[in-house]
LOSESE-789493 format. One record per residue (C-alpha): x negated, y negated, z. Coordinates in steps of 0.1 Angstrom, whole numbers, plus 5000, padded with zeros to 4 digits. Example, Ala and Ser with C-alpha at 12.3 -4.5 7.8 and 13.67 -1.06 7.14 Angstrom:
<atoms>
487750455078;486350115071;
</atoms>
This chain:
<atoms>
500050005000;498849654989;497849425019;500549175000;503449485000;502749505037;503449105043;506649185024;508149435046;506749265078;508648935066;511649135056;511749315087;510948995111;514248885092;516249195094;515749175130;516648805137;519948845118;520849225141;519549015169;521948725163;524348985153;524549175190;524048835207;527448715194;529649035201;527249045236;526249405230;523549515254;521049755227;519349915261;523050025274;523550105233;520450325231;521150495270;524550505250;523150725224;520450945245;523751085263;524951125229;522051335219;522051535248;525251635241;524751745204;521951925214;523752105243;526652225218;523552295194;522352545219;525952685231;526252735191;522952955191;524053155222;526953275206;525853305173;522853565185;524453905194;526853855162;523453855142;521654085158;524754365159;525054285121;521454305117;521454685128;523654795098;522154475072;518754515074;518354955072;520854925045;518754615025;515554795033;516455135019;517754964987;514754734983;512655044987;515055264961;514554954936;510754964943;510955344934;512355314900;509555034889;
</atoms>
């Protein structure tokens, strides 16, 4: 990146961030209780993320004891005819 590219996007962001700063100041939004706002958010997505996984194991791994014999023995009848 060209030193002049990176004076761009410096300028560019110093202005982005003025106008979101003016932005939250004049609805009085708070972006620390916004961000604490969104870390709870996270959390959460990532505790139904995991609850998701939890469930989902056993399903896959009963399946897996009929899939994968049953995908091996064809891969290794297709391997036979070659």
């Amino acid at each position: 990146m060209k030193p002049r590219d990176i004076a761009g996007t410096v300028v560019k962001l110093f202005i982005a961030s003025v106008l979101v700063g003016l932005f939250l100041s004049v609805f009085d939004i708070d972006p620390v209780a916004a961000f604490g706002r969104l870390g709870n958010a996270a959390e959460r997505i990532f505790g139904v993320a995991v609850d998701a996984v939890q469930w989902a194991v056993p399903f896959a791994l009963a399946g897996a004891v009929i899939v994968v014999p049953v995908w091996l023995v064809g891969k290794l009848l297709r391997a036979r005819r070659k």
